[in-house]
Each structure stands twice: as C-alpha cells, then as structure tokens.
KEVEXSE-120100 format. One record per residue (C-alpha): residue number from 1; residue in one letter; chain; x, y, z. Coordinates in steps of 0.5 Angstrom, whole numbers. Layout:
# residues N
<atom num="NUM" residuo="A" cadena="A" px="X" py="Y" pz="Z"/>
...
# end
This chain:
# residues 191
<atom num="1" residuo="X" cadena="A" px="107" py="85" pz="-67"/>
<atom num="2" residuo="X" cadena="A" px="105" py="91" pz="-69"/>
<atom num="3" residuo="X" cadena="A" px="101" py="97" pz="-64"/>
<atom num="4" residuo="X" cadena="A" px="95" py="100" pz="-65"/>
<atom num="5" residuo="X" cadena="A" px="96" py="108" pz="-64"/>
<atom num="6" residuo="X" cadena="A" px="90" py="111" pz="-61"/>
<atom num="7" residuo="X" cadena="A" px="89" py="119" pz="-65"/>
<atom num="8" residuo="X" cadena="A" px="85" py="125" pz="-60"/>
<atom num="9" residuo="X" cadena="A" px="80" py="124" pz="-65"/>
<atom num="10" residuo="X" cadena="A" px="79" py="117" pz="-65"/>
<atom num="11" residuo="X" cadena="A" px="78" py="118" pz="-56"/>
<atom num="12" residuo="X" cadena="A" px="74" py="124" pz="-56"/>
<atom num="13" residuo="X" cadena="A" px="69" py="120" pz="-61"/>
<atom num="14" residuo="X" cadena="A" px="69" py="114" pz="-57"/>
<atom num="15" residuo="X" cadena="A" px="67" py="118" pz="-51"/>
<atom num="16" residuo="X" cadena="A" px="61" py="121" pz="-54"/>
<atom num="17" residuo="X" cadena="A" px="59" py="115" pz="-55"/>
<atom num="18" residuo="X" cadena="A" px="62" py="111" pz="-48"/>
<atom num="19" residuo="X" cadena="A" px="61" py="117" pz="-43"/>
<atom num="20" residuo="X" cadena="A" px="53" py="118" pz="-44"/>
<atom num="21" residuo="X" cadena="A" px="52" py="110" pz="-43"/>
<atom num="22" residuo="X" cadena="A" px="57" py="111" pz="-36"/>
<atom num="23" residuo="X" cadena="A" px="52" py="117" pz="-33"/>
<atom num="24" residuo="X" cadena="A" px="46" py="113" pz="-35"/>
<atom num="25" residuo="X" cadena="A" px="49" py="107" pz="-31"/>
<atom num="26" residuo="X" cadena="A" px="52" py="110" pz="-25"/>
<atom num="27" residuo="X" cadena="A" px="46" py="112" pz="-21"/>
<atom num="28" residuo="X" cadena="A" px="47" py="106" pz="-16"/>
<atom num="29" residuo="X" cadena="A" px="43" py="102" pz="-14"/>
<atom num="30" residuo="X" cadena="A" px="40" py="106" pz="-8"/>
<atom num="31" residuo="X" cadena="A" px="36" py="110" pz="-12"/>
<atom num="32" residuo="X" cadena="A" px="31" py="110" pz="-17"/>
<atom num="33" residuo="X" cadena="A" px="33" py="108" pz="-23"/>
<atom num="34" residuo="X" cadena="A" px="26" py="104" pz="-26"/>
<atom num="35" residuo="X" cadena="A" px="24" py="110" pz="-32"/>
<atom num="36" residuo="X" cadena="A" px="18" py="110" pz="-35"/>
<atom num="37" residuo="X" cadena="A" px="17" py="106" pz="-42"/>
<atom num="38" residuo="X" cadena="A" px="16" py="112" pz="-46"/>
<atom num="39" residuo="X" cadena="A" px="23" py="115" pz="-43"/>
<atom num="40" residuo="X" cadena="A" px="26" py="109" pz="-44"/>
<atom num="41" residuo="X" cadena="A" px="25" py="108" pz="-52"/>
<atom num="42" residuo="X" cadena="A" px="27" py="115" pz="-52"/>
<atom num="43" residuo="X" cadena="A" px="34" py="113" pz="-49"/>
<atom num="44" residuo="X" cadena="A" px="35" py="108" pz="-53"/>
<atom num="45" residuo="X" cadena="A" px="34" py="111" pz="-58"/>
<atom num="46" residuo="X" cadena="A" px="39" py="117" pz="-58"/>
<atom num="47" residuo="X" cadena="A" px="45" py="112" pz="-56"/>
<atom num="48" residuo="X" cadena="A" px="44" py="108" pz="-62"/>
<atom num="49" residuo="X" cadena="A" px="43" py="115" pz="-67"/>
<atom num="50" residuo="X" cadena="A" px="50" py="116" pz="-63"/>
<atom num="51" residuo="X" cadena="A" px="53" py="110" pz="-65"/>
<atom num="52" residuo="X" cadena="A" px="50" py="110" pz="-72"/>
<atom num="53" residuo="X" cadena="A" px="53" py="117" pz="-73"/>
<atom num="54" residuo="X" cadena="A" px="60" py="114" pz="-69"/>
<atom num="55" residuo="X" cadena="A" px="61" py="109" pz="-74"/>
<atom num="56" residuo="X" cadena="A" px="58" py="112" pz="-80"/>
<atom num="57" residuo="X" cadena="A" px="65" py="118" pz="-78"/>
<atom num="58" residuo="X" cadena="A" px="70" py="112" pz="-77"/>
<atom num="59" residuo="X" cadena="A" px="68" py="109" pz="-84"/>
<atom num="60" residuo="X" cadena="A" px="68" py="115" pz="-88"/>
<atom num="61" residuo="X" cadena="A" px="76" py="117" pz="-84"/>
<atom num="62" residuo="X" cadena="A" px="77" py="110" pz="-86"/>
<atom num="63" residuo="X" cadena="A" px="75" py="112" pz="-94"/>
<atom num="64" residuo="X" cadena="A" px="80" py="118" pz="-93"/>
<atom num="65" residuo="X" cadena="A" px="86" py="114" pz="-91"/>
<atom num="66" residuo="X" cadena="A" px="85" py="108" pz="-96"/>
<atom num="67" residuo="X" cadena="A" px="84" py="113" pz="-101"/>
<atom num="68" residuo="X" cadena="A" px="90" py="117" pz="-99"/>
<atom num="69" residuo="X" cadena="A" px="93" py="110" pz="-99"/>
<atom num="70" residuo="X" cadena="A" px="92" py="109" pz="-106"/>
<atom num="71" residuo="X" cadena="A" px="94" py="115" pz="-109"/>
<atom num="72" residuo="X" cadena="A" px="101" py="116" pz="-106"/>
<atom num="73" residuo="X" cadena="A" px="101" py="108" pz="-109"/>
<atom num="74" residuo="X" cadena="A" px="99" py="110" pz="-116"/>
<atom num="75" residuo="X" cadena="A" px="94" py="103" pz="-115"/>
<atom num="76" residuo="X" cadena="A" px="88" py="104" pz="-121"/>
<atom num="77" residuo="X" cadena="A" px="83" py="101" pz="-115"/>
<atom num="78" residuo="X" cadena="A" px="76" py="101" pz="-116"/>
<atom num="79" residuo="X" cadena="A" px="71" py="100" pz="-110"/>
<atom num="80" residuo="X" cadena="A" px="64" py="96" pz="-109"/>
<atom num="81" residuo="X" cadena="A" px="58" py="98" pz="-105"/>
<atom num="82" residuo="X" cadena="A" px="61" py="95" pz="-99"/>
<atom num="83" residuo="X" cadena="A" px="67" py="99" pz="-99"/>
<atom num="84" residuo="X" cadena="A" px="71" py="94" pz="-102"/>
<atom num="85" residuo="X" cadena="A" px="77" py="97" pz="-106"/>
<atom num="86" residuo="X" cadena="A" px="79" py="93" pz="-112"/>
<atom num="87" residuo="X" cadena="A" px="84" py="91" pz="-118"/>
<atom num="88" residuo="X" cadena="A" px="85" py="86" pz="-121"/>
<atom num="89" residuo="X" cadena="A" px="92" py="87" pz="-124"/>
<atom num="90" residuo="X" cadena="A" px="92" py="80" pz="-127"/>
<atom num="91" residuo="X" cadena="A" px="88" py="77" pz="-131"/>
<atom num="92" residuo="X" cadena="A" px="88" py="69" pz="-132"/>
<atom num="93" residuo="X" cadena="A" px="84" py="65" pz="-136"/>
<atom num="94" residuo="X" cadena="A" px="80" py="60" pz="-132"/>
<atom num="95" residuo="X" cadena="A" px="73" py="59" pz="-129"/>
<atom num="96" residuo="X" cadena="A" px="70" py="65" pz="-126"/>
<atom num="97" residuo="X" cadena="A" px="69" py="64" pz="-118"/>
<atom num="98" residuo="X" cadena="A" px="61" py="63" pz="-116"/>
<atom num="99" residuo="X" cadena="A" px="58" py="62" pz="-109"/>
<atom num="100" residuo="X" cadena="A" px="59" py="54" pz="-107"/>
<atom num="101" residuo="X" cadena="A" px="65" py="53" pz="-110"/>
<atom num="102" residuo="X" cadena="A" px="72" py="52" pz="-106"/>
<atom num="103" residuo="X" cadena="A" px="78" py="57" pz="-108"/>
<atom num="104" residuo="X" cadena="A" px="85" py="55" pz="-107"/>
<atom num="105" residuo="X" cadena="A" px="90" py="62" pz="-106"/>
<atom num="106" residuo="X" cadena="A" px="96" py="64" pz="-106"/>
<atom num="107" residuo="X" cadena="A" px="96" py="70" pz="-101"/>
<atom num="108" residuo="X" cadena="A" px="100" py="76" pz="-97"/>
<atom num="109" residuo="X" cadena="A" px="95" py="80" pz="-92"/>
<atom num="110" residuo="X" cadena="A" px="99" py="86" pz="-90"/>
<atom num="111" residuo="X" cadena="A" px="97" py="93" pz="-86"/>
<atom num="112" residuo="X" cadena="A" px="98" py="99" pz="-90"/>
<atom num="113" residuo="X" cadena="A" px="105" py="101" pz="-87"/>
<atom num="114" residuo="X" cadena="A" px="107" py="94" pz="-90"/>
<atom num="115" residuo="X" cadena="A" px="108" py="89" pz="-84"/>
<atom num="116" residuo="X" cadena="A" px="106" py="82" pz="-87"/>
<atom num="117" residuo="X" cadena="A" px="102" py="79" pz="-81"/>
<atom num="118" residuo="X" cadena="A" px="100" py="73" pz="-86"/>
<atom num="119" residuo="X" cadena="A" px="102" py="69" pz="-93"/>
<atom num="120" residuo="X" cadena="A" px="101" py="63" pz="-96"/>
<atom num="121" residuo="X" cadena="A" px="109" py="64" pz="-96"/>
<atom num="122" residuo="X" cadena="A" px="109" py="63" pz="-87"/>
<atom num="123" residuo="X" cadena="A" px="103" py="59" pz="-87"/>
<atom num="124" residuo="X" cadena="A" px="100" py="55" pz="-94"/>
<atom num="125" residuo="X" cadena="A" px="96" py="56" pz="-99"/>
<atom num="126" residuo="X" cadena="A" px="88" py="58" pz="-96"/>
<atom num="127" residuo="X" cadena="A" px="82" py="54" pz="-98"/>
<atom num="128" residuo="X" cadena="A" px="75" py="56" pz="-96"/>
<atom num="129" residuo="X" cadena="A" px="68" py="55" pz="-99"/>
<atom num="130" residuo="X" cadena="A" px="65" py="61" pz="-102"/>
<atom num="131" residuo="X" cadena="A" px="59" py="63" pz="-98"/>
<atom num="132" residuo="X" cadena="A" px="60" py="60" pz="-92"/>
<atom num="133" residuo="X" cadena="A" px="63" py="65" pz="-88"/>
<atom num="134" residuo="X" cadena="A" px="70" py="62" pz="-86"/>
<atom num="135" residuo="X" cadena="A" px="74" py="69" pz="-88"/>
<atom num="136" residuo="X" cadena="A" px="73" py="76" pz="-87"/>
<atom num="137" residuo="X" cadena="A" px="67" py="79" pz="-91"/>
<atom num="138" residuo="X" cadena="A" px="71" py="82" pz="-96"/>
<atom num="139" residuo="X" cadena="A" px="76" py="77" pz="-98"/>
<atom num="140" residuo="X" cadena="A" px="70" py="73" pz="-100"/>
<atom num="141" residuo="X" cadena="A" px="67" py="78" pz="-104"/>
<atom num="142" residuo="X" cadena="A" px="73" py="80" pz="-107"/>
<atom num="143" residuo="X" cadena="A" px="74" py="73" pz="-109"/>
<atom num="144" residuo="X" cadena="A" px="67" py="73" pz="-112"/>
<atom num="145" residuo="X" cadena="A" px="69" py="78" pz="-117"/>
<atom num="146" residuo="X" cadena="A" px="75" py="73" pz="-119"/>
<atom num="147" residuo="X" cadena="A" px="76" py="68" pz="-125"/>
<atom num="148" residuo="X" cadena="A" px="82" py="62" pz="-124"/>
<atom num="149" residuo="X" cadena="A" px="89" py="66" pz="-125"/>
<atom num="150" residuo="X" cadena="A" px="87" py="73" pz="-123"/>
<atom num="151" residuo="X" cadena="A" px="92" py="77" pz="-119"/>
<atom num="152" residuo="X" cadena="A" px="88" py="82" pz="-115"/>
<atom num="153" residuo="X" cadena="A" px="89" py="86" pz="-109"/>
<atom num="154" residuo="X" cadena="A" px="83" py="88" pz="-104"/>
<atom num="155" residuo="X" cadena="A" px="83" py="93" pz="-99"/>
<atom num="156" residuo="X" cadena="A" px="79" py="93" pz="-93"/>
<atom num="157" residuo="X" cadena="A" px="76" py="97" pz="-88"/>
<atom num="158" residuo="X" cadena="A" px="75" py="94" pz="-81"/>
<atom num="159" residuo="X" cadena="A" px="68" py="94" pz="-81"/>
<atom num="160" residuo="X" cadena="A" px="70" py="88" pz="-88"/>
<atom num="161" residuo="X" cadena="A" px="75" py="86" pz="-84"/>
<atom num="162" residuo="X" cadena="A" px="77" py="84" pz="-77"/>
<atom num="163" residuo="X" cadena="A" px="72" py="90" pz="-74"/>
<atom num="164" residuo="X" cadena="A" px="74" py="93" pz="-68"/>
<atom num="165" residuo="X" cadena="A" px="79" py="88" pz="-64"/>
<atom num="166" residuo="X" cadena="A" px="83" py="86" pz="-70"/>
<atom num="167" residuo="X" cadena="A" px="85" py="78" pz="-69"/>
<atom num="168" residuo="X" cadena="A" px="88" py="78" pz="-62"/>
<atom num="169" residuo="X" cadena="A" px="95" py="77" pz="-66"/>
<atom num="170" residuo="X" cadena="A" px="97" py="80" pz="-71"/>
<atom num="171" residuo="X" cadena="A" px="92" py="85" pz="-73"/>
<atom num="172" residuo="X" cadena="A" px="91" py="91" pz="-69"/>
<atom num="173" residuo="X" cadena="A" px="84" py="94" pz="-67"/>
<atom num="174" residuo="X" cadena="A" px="81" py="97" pz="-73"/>
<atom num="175" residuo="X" cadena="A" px="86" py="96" pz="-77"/>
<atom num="176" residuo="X" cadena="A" px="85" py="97" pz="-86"/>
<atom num="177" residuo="X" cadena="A" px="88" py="91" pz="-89"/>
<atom num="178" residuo="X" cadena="A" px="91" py="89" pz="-96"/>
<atom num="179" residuo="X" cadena="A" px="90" py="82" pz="-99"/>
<atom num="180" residuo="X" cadena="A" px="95" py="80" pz="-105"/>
<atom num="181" residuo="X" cadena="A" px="92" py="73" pz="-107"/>
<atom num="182" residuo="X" cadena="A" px="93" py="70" pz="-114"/>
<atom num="183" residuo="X" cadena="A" px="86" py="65" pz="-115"/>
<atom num="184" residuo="X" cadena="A" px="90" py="59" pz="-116"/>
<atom num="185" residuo="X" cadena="A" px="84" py="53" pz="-116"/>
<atom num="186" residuo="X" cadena="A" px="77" py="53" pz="-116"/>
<atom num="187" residuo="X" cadena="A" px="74" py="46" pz="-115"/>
<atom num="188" residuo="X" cadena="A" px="67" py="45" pz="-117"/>
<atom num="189" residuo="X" cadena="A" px="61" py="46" pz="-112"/>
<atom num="190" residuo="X" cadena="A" px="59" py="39" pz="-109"/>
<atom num="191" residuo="X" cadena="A" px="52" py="38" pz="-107"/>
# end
C-alpha cells in the first residue's frame, strides 16, 4: 500500500480554504445566524473564488511535477487540452478507436514513483466501451486517440484520474497516475 505524504503547501492551501468555512459554520445555534440574502450570495460567492483559485494552484503543481517527471524520463509526450500528456510510442496498424466501440488493452497503471497498483498482468486485460464513463476520463480520452496495436503511455492528473480520494485501495489522494496500455482489439459499435 502505498502512503499519501502531505506537503506544508498542500496544508496551508487546504486551510485557506477549510478554515473560512469553520468560522462561518461555528457561530452556534444560540445566535442569529440567518443573513440577509444579499450577504449571502456575497458569501458564496468569495468560497467558490476560493476553491477555484485552490484547485486552479494544485493543477498547475500538478503540471510541474509531471513536467519535471517527464524530463528526468526523456519521454517526448505531448499534452491535450484537458491536461492529458501523451505518447504513442508504437504504432500498429488497426482501426482507429471511435466513441461506441469497446476496446480491449493490455495495461500497467503505476504512481510516478513506480509502484504498480494495477496490470492486466495481476488482473486480465480491461474492456470497456468508449464513451460510457466506466474508467477514468483520461484513459477514455487517451484510448480515443488511439488505433489497434498502438503502444502509448498517459499520464494524468488527478482531476483526469481518481481526484481527491484516490481509489481507497491502492491509489492515494490526489495521486498522478501513469498507464502503459497496448490497444490489443477494438470491437465494432452495436447498436
């Protein structure tokens, strides 16, 4: 099992945000504590410019250290929109993945410091349908960018991931994770 490791930074961001929302809720309920609408659509407001400028500071550490990450690997990744980085680092030449249609791969998902928590080694192949949500957003979009027998490593962010918790098993919070997958099969869309 691997162990999250909680930086100063990643604390005192936390209480900009959680500490606010304690004073605000501690006022008991032997006071007055209705405010006035006006106040209130101010409130809400400030916490959600808070959060977005929380989150918006954990995604771009985040960036930093995958870029980092990359570097020190030599990888020639290239990174979507989302904040997906790519390579496809073996091209087959199959049928190119489209939403609908069920792809089959070979897999390791492994933490930047190279514990393996999954593999279609320990586990079997994985299966899904694209477009329906059953895996991490940024294993779907990866796949889509994809033909049959392409090679290719993703690697992604949290928020393309497993977010805040992780997977209660063996992904911590906020964990950046790295998929290996070969595109073995992809199977027609049905209607």
């Amino acid at each position: 099992m691997h162990s999250a490791v909680f930086s100063v930074e990643y604390i005192r961001r936390l209480a900009v945000f959680v500490i606010p929302i304690l004073i605000f809720f501690s006022c008991g309920r032997k006071y007055n504590t209705q405010i006035p609408i006006d106040d209130a659509i101010d409130v809400s407001r400030i916490q959600r410019e808070v959060l977005l400028r929380v989150n918006q500071e954990f995604i771009e550490e985040e960036m930093q250290v995958i870029e980092t990450f990359v570097e020190s690997k030599n990888w020639k990744m290239e990174i979507t929109e989302s904040g997906l980085w790519y390579e496809i680092y073996s091209s087959g030449n199959g049928e190119k993945a489209v939403t609908g249609s069920t792809v089959t791969l070979e897999y390791t998902l492994s933490l930047l410091d190279g514990y393996v928590c999954y593999s279609s080694e320990e586990f079997g192949t994985l299966s899904f349908r694209l477009g329906f949500g059953n895996v991490e957003s940024g294993l779907e979009e990866g796949v889509l960018l994809m033909r049959a027998g392409d090679k290719a490593r993703f690697i992604m962010p949290p928020h393309l991931a497993h977010g805040l918790i992780g997977d209660a098993d063996c992904i911590p919070m906020r964990a950046i994770i790295i998929y290996d997958v070969e595109l073995t099969e992809i199977s027609s869309i049905t209607e």
